[in-house]
N, C-alpha and C positions, 0 to 999 in steps of 0.2 A: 500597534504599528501602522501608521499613517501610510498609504503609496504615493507618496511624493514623487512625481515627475524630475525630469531636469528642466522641465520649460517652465514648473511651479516654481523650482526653488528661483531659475532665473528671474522669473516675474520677482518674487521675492525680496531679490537682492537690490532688482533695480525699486520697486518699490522702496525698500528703505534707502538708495542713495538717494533718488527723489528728494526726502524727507530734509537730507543732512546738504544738498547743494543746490545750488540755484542756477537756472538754465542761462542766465544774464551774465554769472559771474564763474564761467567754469572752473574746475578743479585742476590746477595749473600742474599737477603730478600726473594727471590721466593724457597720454599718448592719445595720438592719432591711432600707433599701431592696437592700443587697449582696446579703441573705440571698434574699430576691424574685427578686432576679436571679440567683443561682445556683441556684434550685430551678427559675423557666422554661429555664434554658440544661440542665440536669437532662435536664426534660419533652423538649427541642428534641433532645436528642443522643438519649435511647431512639430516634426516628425515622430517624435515621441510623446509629445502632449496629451496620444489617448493612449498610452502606453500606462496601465496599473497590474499592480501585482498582491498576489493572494501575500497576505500574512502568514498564513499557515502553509498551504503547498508550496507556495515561492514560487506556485506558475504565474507567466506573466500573460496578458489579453491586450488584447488591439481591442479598444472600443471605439475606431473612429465611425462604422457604421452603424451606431446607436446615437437617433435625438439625443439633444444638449442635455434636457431634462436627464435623460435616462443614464449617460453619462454621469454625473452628480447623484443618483442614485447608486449607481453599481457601488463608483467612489466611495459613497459613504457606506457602503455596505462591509468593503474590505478594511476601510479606515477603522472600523470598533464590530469588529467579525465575531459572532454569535457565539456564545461558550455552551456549544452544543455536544452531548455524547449519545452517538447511536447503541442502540437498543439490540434491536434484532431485527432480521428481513426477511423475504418471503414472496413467489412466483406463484400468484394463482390466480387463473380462469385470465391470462395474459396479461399482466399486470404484475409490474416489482411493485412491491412496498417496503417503505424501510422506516423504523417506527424511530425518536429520537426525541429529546427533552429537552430541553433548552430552564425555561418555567415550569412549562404547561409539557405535555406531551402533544407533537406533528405528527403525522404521515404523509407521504409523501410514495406519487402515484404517476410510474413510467409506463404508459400502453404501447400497444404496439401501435404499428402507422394505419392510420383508416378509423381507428376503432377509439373507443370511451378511454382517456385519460391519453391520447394522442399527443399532447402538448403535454410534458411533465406541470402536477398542480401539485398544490401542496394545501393541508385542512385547513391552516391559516386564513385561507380565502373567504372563510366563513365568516371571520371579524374584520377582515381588512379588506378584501373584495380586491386585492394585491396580485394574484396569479393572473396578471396579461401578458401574452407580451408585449416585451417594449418596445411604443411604437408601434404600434403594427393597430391598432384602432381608430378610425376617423375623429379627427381634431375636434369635428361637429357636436360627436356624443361623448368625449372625453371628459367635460365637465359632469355631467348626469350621471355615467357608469363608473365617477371618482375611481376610473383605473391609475395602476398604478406600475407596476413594475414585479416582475419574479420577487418572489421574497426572499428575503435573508437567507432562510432555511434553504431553501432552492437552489439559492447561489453557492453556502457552504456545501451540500450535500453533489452539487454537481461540479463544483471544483476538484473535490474528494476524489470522486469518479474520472474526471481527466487527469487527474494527477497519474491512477493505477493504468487504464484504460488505454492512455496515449504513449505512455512512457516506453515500449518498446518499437514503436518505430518514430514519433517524434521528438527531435530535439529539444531537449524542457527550458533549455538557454534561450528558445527564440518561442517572441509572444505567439498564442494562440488567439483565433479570430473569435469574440462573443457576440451572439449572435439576439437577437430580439426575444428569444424565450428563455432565455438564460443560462445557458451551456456552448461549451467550443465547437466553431462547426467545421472542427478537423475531427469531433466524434460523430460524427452522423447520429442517427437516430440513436438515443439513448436506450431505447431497448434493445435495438439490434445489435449495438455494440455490448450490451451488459451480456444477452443471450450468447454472443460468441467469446465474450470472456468465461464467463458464467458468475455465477453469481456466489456459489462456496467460496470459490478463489477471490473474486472482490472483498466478499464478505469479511475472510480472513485478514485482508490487509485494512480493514478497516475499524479491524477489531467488534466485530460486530458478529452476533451468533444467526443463524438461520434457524428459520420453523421450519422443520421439515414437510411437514405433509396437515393442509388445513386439516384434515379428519380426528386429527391427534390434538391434544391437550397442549397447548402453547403459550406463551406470552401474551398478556392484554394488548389489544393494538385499541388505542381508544381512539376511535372513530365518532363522538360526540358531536366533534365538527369536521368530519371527512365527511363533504358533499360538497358542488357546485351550486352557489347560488344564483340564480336568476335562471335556472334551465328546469324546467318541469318535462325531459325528453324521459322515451319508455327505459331509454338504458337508465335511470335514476332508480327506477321503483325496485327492480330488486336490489337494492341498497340497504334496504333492512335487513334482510334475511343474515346480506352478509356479515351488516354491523352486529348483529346480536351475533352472532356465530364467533367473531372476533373478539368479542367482549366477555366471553362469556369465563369466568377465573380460573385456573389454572389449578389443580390440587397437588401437583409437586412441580419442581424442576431441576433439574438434569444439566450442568454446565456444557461446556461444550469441552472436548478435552486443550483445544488448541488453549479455550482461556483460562484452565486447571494451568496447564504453562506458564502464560506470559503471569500468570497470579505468584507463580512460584520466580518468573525471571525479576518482577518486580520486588520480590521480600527476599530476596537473595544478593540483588545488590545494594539495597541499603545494607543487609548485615555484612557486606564486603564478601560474600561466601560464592564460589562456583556452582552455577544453578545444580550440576550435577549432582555437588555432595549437601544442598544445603536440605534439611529436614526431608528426609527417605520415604516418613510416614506420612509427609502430605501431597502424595505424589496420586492420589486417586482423585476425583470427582467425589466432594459430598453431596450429599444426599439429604432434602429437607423438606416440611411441611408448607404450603403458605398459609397464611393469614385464611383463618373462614371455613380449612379443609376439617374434613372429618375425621375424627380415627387417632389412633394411636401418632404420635408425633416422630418421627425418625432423625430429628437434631434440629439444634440450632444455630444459628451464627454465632451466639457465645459462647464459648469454650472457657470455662470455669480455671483458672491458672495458668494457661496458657493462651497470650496474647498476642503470639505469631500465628498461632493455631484461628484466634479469632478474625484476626488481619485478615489472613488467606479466603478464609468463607466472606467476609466485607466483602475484598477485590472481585470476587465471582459473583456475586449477586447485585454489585450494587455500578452500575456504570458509569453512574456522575464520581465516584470514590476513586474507582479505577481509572478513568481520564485524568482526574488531577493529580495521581501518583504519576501516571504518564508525562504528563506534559512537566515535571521536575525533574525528571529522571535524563540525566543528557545522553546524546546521541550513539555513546561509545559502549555504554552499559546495555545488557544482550534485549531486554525487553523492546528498545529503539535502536539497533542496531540494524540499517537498512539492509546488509549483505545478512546477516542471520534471518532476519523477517525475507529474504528470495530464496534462502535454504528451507526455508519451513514451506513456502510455495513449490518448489521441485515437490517436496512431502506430497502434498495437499495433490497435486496435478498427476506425480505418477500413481498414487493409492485411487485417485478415481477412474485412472484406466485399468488399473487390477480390479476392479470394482467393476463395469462395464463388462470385460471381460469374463470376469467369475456370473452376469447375471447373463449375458449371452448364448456361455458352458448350460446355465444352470436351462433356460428357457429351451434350449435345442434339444437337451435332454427327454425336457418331459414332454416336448412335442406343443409348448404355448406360446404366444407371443409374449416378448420381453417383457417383463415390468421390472423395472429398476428397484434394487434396493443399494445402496453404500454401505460400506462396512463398519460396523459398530463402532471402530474409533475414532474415525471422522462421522459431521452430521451427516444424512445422507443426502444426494442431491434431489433440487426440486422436481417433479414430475414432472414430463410433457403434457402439455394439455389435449385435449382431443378435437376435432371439429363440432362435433353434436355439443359440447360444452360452452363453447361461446361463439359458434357459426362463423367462426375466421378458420385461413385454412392453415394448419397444423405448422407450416414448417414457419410462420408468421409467428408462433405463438411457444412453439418450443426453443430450449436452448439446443446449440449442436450436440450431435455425442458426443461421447467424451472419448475417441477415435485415438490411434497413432499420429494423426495429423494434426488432432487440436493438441495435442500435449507437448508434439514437437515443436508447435507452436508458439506454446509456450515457456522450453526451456530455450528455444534459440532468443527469444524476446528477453528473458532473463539473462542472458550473457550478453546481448545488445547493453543489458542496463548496466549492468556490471562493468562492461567496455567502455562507456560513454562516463561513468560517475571518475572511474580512477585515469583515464586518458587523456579527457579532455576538459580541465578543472584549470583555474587561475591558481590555487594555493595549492604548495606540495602534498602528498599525500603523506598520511597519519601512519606511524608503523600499526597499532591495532588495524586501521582501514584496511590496509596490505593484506594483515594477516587473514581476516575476516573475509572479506572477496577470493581470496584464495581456498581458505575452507569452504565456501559456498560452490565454487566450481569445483574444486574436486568431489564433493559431494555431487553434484549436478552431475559430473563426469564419469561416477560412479554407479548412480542410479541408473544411465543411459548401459554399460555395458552390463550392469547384471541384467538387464532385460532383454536379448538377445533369444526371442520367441514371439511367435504370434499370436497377439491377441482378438484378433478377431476376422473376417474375411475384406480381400480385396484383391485388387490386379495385378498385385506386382509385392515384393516383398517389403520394400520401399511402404507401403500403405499398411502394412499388416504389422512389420515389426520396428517397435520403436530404435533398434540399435543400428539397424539394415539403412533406418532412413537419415539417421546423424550422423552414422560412424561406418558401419562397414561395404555398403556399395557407392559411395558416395566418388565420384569421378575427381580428378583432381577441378579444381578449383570452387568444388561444391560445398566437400563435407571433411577434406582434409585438413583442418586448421581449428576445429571445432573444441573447442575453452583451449586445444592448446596453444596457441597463440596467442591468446591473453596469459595463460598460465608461464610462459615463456618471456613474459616481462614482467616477469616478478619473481626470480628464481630465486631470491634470500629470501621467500616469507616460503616461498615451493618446496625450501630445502625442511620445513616445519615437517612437510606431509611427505617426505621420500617414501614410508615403506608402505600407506596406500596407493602411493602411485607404480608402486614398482609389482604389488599384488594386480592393479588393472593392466599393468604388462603382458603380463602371464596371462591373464584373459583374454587380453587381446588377441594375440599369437593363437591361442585355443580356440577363438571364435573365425578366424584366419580374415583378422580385418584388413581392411585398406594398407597393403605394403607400406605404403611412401608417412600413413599416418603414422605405422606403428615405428618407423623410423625418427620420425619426429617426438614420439615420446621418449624412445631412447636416449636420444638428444638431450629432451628437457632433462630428465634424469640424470647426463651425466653433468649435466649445467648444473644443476640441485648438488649434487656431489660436491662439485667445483666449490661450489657458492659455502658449503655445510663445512667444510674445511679451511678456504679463506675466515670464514667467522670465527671461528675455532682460533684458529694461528691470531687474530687480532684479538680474540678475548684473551685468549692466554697470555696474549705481550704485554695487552695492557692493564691483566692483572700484577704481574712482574713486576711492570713498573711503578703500579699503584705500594705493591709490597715493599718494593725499594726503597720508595718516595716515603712512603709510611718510618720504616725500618732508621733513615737517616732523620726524620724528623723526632721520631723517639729520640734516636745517639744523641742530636741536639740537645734536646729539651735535658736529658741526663745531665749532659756535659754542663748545661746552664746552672741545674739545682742538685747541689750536691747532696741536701740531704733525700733526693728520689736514688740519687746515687749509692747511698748507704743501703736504704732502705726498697729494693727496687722489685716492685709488684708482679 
């Protein structure tokens, strides 16, 4: 998928009349008023002439602040975009990595600001000496240092990231600014925006598993060509230690459960089967040896007669396999369903504040400072680093907590997306779409009132408790309108979920929320009601009349052939 401008295609067009008429001999059906119009549509396309857009995220980038050259680079980088599947990632000693195959196996290296890999690079650089920015090098040594532009890899892998990263407060309809090292500079520093996303949460939507903890047995990240060429600085030399420590093989692995799922959303819709009921018994995480390891073997990816069974362990271990089952699978079916993948986020975002939580309980307890552990059915999140570990200062180098604040954070940003995908769209919405955004918030809406307790210390209740700070102190024009105002324009897909919503009633009232909210849910409810009964009365009429319509077209067909008439079935 090419990004063709409108000032391309106009160039285009005029280029081929060119061809077909002669400036001497004009074309006696072309208007004055045509001509008017083709010199403003002219004027209109210059303005969007560095306007390109991602094939895959469909974000669009303003490249008019990038040399010509480097312009004609991005272009052709979107025009035949890398058929890349990430791997797995990982926060250590200040630095994401996110390892991902294309051929060969990349990594690719977000530092913090100040410090070693400051400017996202990527291992590529080894053979192409491609990781500059663009632009941003004297004309002088441009020939010598055959720089070149962010790579490919760069480009995909930090589109990705603005895709998730920006999407709760910027509008994905209007271009983002690309900036000379190859990412939007509506995300500010790439690390500090990943650290206050975090990175389990990226990870997940990007279908990508995290190493949790370097000390533990992990995924290869081959680092073969992870280094910068032409710098002999001191931050280089411990680059071995790391790379062997990286490299070093893996004697089992452990999916993650989130991809035990989407393995099961994938073989569930090809079989046309409801993830819920399709195959019960392959609802665990297997278990298996790799190549090399010692000992007794604990299974393998082929499963002897059963070839669903074998699929399932494929999809989990193999991530070039599982991208391309992805990328077939259309958008409606639950593996690519964009409101199921923000309901599995709600998941992912409230289990790390119970998580936070339960290791806050656990450290007060024993009288030590916190060390984070996650709860065995998510990975757990990556460690903060320390100062004595890479001499930057700590809050530089960690991601935030995982607080009341960051979680609300991110389910307000999840119904921002949710708002903006079904409200502000050119083509009608899809009844599945309906349905789907609506289970997503009421789920969202549900998670927020079962947690009406504090999870951990602060000033006001508001900081402490995630319900306090969405739902029940929230002053009017704060926190009163919160999913149900979305929920409220769509009360035929609402009327799906009445007896969830009418159980978070009852809690409500019990939690003694926001008066004026809990009157607003009543509402929706009795709208849901309304809505559940209109549907009702037109299905039923126009089963009636289907049965009628039916009924007289039999009598016909009878009346026409008398021996159905004799003999009538």
């Amino acid at each position: 998928m090419a990004p063709t401008t409108r000032a391309q295609r106009h160039r285009n067009s005029q280029s081929d009349s060119s061809t077909k008429s002669n400036p001497d001999h004009p074309n006696p059906h072309v208007s004055s008023q045509d001509l008017r119009s083709v010199e403003m549509e002219a004027e209109e396309g210059d303005t969007d002439d560095c306007i390109v857009q991602s094939p895959t995220t469909k974000l669009r980038y303003d490249i008019s602040g990038l040399p010509s050259d480097a312009q004609s680079r991005v272009e052709d980088a979107f025009r035949e975009p890398p058929q890349i599947a990430l791997h797995h990632c990982r926060l250590r000693d200040g630095v994401y990595a996110f390892q991902m195959t294309e051929l060969v196996p990349h990594s690719i290296r977000i530092g913090h600001p100040g410090g070693r890999h400051s400017v996202p690079s990527c291992s590529c650089a080894a053979e192409s000496n491609s990781n500059k920015p663009l632009g941003d090098v004297d004309p002088a040594t441009r020939g010598e240092m055959g720089v070149k532009s962010p790579c490919r890899h760069l480009l995909w892998l930090l589109d990705h990231v603005a895709k998730q990263t920006t999407a709760y407060e910027h509008n994905q309809n209007e271009p983002l600014t690309l900036n000379t090292k190859g990412y939007a500079e509506e995300i500010g520093d790439p690390f500090q925006e990943i650290s206050r996303f975090h990175l389990d949460v990226l990870a997940d939507s990007l279908h990508c598993n995290v190493v949790p903890d370097p000390s533990t047995p992990s995924p290869t990240f081959d680092n073969s060509r992870d280094h910068d060429t032409g710098s002999n600085s001191d931050d280089d030399e411990g680059d071995d230690d790391e790379d062997h420590e990286e490299e070093e093989e893996e004697e089992s692995k452990i999916p993650s459960p989130l991809r035990v799922l989407e393995a099961r959303e994938v073989l569930s819709s090809v079989a046309e089967v409801p993830v819920e009921d399709w195959r019960i018994d392959l609802s665990a995480p297997p278990r298996w040896r790799g190549k090399g390891s010692r000992g007794r073997k604990h299974g393998s990816l082929i499963r002897r007669g059963d070839l669903e069974a074998t699929l399932f362990r494929m999809l989990i271990s193999n991530d070039n396999l599982f991208h391309s089952f992805l990328s077939q699978l259309p958008e409606r079916k639950p593996v690519n369903d964009p409101f199921r993948k923000l309901g599995q986020r709600v998941d992912r975002v409230v289990a790390d504040l119970e998580a936070y939580s339960a290791a806050l309980l656990t450290s007060s307890a024993s009288g030590t400072s916190s060390s984070f552990t996650a709860p065995t059915i998510l990975p757990p999140v990556p460690q903060p680093m320390t100062s004595s570990q890479t001499g930057a200062k700590v809050d530089e180098l960690s991601e935030t907590p995982n607080t009341v604040e960051w979680a609300a954070g991110h389910l307000q940003g999840i119904v921002r997306i949710i708002d903006t995908a079904i409200f502000t769209r050119d083509e009608p919405i899809k009844d599945w779409e309906q349905t789907s955004a609506v289970q997503t918030l009421v789920h969202l809406l549900g998670a927020v009132i079962n947690r009406n307790k504090e999870f951990h210390p602060g000033n006001s209740s508001r900081d402490r408790n995630l319900f306090s700070r969405l739902i029940g102190d929230s002053p009017p024009g704060q926190g009163e309108d919160f999913v149900i105002y979305q929920l409220s324009l769509l009360p035929t897909a609402c009327s799906m979920f009445l007896d969830p919503l009418q159980d978070m009633l009852v809690k409500l009232v019990d939690h003694k929320a926001y008066p004026r909210y809990i009157d607003k849910v009543k509402d929706l409810i009795a709208r849901c009601k309304g809505g559940s009964r209109r549907a009702s009365t037109v299905a039923a009429s126009q089963s009636g009349s289907s049965a009628r319509a039916g009924s007289k077209r039999r009598s016909q067909t009878i009346e026409r052939d008398p021996k159905r008439q004799r003999h009538p079935r």
